[in-house]
C-alpha positions as CSV (number, residue, x, y, z in Angstrom):
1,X,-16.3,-19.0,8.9
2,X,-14.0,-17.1,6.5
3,X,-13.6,-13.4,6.3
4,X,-12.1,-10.9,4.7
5,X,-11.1,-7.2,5.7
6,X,-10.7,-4.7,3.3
7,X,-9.5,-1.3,4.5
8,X,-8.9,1.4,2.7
9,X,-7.4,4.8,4.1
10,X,-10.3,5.5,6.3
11,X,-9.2,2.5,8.0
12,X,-5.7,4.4,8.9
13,X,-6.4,7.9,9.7
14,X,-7.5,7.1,13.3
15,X,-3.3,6.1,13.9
16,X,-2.9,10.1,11.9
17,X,-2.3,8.7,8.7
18,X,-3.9,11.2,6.0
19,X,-6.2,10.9,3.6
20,X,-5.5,11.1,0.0
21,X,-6.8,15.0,-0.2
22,X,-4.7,15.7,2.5
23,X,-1.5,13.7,1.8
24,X,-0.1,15.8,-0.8
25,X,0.0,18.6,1.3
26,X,1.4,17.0,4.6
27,X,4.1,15.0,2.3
28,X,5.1,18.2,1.0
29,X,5.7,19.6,4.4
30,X,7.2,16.8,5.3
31,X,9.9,17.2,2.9
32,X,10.4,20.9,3.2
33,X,11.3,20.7,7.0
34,X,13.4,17.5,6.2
35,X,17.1,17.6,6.5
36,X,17.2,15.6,2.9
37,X,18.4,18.2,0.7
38,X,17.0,16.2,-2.4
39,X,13.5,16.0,-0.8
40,X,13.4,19.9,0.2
41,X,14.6,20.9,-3.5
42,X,11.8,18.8,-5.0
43,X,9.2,19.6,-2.6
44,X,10.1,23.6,-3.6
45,X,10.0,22.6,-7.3
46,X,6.6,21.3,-7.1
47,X,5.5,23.3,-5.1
48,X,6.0,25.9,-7.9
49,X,4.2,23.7,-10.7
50,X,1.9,22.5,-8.7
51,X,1.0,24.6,-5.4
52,X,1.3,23.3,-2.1
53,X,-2.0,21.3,-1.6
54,X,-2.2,18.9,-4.1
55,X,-4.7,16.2,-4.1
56,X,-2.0,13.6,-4.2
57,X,-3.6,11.4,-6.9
58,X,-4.1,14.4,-8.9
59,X,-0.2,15.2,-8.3
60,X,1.3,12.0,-8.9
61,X,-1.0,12.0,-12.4
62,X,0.1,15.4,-13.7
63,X,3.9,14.3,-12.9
64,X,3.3,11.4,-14.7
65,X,1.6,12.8,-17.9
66,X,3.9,15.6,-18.1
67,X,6.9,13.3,-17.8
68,X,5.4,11.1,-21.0
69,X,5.2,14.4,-22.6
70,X,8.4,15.0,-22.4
71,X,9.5,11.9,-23.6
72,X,11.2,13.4,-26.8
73,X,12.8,16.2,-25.3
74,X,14.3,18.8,-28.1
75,X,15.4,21.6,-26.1
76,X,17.4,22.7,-22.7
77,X,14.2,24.2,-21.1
78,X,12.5,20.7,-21.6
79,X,15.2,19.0,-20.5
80,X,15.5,20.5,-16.6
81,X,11.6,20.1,-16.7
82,X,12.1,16.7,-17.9
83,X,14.8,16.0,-15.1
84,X,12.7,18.0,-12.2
85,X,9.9,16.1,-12.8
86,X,11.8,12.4,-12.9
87,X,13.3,13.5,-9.8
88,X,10.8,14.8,-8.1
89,X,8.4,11.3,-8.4
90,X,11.4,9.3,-6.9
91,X,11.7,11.6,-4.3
92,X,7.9,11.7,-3.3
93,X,8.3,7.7,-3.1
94,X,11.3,7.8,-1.0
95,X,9.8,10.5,1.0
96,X,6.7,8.9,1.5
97,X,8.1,5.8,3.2
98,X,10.2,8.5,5.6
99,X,7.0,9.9,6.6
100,X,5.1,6.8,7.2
101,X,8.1,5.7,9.3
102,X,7.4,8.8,11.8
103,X,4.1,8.5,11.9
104,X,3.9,4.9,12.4
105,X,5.0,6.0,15.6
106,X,1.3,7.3,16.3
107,X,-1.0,4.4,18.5
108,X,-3.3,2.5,16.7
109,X,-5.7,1.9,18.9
110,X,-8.8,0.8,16.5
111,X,-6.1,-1.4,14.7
112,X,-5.1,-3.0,18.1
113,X,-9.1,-3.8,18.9
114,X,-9.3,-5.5,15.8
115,X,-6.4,-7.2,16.1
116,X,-7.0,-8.4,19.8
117,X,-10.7,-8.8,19.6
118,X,-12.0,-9.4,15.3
119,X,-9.8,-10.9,13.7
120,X,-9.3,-15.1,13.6
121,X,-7.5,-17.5,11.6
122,X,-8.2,-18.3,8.8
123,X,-8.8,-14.3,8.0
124,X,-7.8,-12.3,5.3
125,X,-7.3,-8.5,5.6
126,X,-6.9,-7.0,1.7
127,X,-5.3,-3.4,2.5
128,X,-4.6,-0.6,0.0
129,X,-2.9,1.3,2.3
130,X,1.2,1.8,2.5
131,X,1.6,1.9,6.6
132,X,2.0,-1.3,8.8
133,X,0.5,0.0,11.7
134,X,-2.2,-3.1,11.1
135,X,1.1,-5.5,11.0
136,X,2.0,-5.0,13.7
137,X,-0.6,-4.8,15.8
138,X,-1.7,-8.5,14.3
139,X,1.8,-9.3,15.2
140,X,1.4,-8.6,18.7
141,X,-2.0,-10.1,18.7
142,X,-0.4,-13.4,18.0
143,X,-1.9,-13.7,14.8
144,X,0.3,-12.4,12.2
145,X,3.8,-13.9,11.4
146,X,6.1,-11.6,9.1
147,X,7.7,-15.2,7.3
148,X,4.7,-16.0,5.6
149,X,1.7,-13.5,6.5
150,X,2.2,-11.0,3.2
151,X,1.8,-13.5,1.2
152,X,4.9,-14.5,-0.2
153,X,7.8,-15.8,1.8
154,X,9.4,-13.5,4.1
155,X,11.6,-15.7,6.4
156,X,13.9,-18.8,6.2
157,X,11.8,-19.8,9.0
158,X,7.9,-21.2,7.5
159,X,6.2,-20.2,10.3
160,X,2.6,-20.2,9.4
161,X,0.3,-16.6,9.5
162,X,-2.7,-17.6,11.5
163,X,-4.2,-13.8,8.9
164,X,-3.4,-13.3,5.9
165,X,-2.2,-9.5,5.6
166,X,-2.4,-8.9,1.6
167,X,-1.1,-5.2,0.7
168,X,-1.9,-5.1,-3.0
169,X,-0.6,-1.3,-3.0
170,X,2.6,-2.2,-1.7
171,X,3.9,-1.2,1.9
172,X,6.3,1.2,3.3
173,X,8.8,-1.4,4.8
174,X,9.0,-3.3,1.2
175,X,12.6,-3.1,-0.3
176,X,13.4,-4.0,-3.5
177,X,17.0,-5.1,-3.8
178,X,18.7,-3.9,-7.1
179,X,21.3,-6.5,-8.3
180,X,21.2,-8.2,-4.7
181,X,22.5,-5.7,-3.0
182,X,24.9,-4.5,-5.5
183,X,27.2,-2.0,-5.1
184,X,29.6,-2.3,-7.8
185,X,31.0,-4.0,-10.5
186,X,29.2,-7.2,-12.2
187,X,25.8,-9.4,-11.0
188,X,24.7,-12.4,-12.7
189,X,20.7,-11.7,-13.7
190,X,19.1,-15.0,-12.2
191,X,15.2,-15.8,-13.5
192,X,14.0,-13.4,-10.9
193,X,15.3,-10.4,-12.7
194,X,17.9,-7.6,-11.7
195,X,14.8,-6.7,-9.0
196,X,15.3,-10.2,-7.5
197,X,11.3,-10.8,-8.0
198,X,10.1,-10.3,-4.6
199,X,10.5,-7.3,-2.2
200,X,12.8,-7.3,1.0
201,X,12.9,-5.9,4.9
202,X,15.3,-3.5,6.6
203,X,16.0,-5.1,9.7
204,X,14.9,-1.9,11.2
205,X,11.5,-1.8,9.5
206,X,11.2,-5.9,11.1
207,X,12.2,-4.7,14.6
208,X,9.3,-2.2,14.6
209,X,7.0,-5.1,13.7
210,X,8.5,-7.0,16.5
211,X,11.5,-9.3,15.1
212,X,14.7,-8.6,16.7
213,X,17.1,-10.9,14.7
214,X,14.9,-11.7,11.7
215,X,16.6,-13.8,9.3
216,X,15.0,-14.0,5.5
217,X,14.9,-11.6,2.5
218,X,16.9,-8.6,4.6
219,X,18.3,-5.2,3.2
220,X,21.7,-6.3,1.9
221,X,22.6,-2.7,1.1
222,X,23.1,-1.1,-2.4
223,X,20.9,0.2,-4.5
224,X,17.1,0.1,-3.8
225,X,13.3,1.1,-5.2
226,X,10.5,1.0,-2.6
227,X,7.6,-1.5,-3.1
228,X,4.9,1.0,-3.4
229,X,2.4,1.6,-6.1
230,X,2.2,5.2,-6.5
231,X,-1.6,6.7,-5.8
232,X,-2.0,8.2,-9.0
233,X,-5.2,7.6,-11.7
234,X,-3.3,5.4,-13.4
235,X,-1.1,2.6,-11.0
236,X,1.9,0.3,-13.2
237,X,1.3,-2.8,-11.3
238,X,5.1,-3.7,-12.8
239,X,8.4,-2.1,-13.3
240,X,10.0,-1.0,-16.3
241,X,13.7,-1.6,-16.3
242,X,16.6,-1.7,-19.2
243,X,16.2,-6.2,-18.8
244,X,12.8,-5.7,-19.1
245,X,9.8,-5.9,-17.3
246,X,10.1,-6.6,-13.6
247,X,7.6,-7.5,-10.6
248,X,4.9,-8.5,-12.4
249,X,4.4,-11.9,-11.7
250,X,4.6,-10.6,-7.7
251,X,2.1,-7.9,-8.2
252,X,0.1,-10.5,-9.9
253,X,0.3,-13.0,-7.6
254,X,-1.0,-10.9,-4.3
255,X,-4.4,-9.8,-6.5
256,X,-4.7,-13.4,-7.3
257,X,-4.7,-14.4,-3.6
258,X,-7.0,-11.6,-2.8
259,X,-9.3,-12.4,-5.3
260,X,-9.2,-16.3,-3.9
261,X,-9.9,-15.4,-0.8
262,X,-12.8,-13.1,-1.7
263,X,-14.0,-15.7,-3.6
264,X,-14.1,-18.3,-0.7
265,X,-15.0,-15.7,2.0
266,X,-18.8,-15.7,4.0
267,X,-18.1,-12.2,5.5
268,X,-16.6,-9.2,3.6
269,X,-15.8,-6.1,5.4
270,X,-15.3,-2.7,3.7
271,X,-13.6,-0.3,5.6
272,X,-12.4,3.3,5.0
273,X,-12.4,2.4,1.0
274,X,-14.5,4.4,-1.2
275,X,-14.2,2.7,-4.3
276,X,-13.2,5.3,-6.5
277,X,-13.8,5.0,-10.4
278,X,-10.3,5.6,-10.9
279,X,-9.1,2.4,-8.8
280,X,-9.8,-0.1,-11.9
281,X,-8.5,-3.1,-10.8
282,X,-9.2,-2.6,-7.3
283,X,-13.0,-2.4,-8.2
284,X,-13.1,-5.1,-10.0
285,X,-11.6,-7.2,-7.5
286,X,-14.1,-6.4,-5.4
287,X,-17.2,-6.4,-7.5
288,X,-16.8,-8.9,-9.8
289,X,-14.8,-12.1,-7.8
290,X,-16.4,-11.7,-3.9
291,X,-18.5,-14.5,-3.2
292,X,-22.3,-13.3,-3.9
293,X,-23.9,-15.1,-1.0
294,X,-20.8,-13.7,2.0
295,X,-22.2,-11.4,3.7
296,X,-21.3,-7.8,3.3
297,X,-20.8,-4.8,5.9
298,X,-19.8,-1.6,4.1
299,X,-17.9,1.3,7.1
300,X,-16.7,3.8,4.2
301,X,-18.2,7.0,5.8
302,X,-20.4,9.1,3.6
303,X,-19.5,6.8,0.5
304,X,-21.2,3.8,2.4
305,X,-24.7,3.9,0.9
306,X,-23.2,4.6,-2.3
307,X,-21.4,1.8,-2.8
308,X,-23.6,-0.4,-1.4
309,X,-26.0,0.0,-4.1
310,X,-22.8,-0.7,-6.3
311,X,-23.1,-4.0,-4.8
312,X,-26.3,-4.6,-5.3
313,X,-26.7,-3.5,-8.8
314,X,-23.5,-6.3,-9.0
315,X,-25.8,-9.0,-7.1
316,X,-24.8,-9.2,-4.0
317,X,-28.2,-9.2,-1.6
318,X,-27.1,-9.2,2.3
319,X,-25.6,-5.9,2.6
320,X,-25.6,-3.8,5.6
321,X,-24.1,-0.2,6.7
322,X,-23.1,0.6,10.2
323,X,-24.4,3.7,12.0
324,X,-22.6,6.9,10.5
325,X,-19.8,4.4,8.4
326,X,-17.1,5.1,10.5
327,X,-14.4,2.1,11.3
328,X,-15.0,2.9,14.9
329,X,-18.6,2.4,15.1
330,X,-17.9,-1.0,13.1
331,X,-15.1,-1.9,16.0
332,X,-17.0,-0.8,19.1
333,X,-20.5,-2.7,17.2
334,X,-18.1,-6.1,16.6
335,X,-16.2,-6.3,19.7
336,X,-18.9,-6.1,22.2
């Protein structure tokens, strides 16, 4: 029996990651008491335009609207608006993967049941959320292996994923390498693009997950971006760079495999996800190619029963909620 897993922030909070109504204020805070003086100036900027509790989607949207605004920029007062607001988006990326690395330091105990006592091979868990907390409790489960469990290769070593871990948001230990690590002078722009086509590890981000001397696509240094699709209304599955554009075919490729194994999959699992409207693709993944006759458990808190009747109004007929839609009623309800 196949099945897939697909956990949304509700999935994560349990290990104190936030939601996204609260994440705009604790990433703020986060850089404010920071000794990054990039991230402190930017967090007081936005503060300013902004306030200091944003819904995060609705920050990361007005950044990015203003910003196209701004695009032909005629005077000086544009021009430092224009510059805060560039700035202050790459910081709230590079920010974001700082303060998953702290809290990532939280236990995960519902993340560790499911890893110990849930999941099997031959599973696929389809995650929109940034932290690895669920990598690398499958890792010490025996049942995830960083060289080919994301989906794309990892390691020189081919050592099979018993799971499948498919983070079609991105993650906060993804590194992409500028120029192959780059740091001056001349690179030769192979078919994968000055972005080198697929993401990269710091060996420090592969030690957390459990790898002491991990050998594969490692930081080489240099410039970086972080593989992370921002969580705004409207989510560039791509990068736009000066060569081009960049990452696509990766991006692509993840949805593809999620949608493959939805499609193959007799047990679907919904967890902490609430299927918001804005989330485009991400509905349509899940509405339009999971197999009609898997069966279908929906644990998305008060937005179960609605989108269960989403479901059904797609076709899909054996659907079920579980006590008040929380992930630990599913867990305690599945492992016993």
């Amino acid at each position: 029996m196949s099945a897939v897993y697909v956990f949304g922030a509700g999935a994560s909070i349990h290990a104190n990651y936030p939601l996204a109504p609260k994440m705009g204020q604790g990433l703020l805070e986060f850089m404010l008491k920071s000794e990054n003086n990039d991230f402190q100036v930017s967090a007081e900027q936005l503060i300013e335009m902004f306030g200091n509790t944003p819904n995060i989607e609705d920050l990361i949207s007005e950044i990015e609207a203003r910003i196209d605004e701004l695009k032909s920029r005629k005077t000086d007062e544009e021009l430092v608006k224009w510059v805060i607001l560039i700035s202050g988006r790459s910081n709230i990326l590079r920010a974001l993967r700082e303060w998953f690395r702290v809290l990532h330091c939280s236990p995960a105990d519902l993340y560790e049941n499911f890893s110990q006592k849930i999941a099997n091979a031959g599973d696929t868990v389809i995650t929109f959320n940034y932290d690895d907390s669920v990598d690398r409790e499958l890792r010490r489960a025996g049942k995830w292996e960083l060289s080919t469990g994301y989906g794309f290769p990892f390691g020189n070593a081919a050592i099979p994923s018993a799971v499948q871990l498919l983070k079609v948001h991105g993650s906060s230990n993804w590194i992409v390498s500028l120029g192959g690590g780059l740091r001056s002078g001349f690179t030769f722009v192979g078919p994968s693009g000055f972005m080198g086509g697929r993401p990269v590890i710091h060996t420090v981000d592969a030690e957390y997950l459990g790898y002491t001397n991990f050998s594969g696509n490692t930081y080489p240094g240099g410039g970086t971006e972080l593989s992370m699709i921002l969580p705004g209304r409207t989510k560039k599955f791509y990068f736009e760079t000066s060569l081009g554009i960049e990452f696509k075919e990766f991006w692509d490729g993840l949805w593809s495999q999620s949608a493959h194994a939805l499609k193959r999959a007799d047990k679907v699992v919904i967890c902490g996800y609430s299927m918001p409207k804005a989330d485009v693709r991400a509905r349509e993944l899940l509405l339009k190619h999971t197999n009609k006759k898997a069966t279908m458990t929906v644990v998305s808190g008060a937005d179960s029963e609605r989108i269960a009747i989403e479901f059904q109004d797609a076709g899909y007929k054996d659907i079920k909620l579980i006590g008040q839609g929380y992930f630990e009623d599913w867990i305690e309800q599945e492992k016993t």
